[in-house]
N, C-alpha and C positions, 0 to 999 in steps of 0.2 A: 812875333806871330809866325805860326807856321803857315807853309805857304799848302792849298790843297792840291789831294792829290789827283794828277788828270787820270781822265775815265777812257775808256772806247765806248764809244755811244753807238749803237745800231736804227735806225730810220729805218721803214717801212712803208712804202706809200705804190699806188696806183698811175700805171700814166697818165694822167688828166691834170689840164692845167689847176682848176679849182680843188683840188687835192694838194698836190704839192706846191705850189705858190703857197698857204697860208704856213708852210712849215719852213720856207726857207731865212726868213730873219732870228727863228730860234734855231738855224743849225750854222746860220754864219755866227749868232752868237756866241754858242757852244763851242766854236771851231776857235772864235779867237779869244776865249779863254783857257785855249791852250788845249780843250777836248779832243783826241781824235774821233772822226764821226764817218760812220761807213751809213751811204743811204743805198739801202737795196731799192732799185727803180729800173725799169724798162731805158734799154738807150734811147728813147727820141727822147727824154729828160737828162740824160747824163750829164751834156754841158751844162745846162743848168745849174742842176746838184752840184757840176766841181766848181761854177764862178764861188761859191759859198765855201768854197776851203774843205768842203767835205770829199770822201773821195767815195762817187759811185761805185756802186755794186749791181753789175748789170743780170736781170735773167729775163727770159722771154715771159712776155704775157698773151695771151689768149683771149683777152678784150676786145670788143670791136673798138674799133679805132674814129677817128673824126672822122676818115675816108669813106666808114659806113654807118650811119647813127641809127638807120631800121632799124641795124642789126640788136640793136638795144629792144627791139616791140617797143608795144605802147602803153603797155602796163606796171605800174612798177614790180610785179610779180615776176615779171618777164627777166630782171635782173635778178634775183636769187640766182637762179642756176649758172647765167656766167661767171658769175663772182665765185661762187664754190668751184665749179669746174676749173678755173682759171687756179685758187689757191690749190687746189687739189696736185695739180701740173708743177707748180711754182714750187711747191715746198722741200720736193729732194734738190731742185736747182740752189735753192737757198740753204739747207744742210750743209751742202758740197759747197756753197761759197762762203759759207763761215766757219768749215771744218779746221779748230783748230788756231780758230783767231775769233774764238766767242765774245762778242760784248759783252761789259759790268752793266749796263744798262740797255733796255729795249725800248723806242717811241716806236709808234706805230697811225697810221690813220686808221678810220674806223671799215676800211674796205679791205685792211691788209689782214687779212686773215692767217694765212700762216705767221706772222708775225708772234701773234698769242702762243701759236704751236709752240715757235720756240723758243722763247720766253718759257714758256713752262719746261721745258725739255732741258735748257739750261739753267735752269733754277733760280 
């Protein structure tokens, strides 16, 4: 039996614990069957992402943070606009950090916006 071939997997996720906590037992998975897996994430997750064998991909986000939860309003209307604002910011940092070391595969959560960008960009 041939053995398969590993991938570079690319993750995408937002800094919030209830975002990427449900993603990290399928990238320790991925990582020890031998996948390399880049997870593009905000550094206050970094160590996280690398106990899982993955090796962070850090860019800055534009999120409010726990330090301020206002900052979110109190509608959920209220988040559209940071979330595009934020992907809008986010996605030449993320160009520039995968320029050249493209993943065969893209996961993404459902906040990571630019994710799709590139995924489609890279075909």
């Amino acid at each position: 039996m041939t053995e398969s071939p590993r991938a570079h997997i690319a993750m995408f996720s937002i800094a919030a614990h209830g975002h990427v906590n449900p993603s990290l037992d399928v990238i320790r998975e991925l990582v020890s069957r031998g996948h390399r897996v880049s997870y593009a994430i905000p550094a206050s997750f970094a160590d996280k992402v690398a106990a899982t064998g993955a090796e962070p991909v850090i860019y800055t986000s534009t999120l409010p943070t726990d330090d301020d939860p206002e900052a979110w309003g109190t509608e959920l209307i209220d988040n559209l606009e940071p979330f595009l604002a934020d992907a809008i910011q986010a996605l030449p940092q993320l160009v520039t950090a995968f320029e050249g070391d493209e993943p065969d595969l893209v996961l993404h959560d459902i906040t990571s916006y630019p994710a799709r960008v590139l995924a489609h960009r890279w075909g």
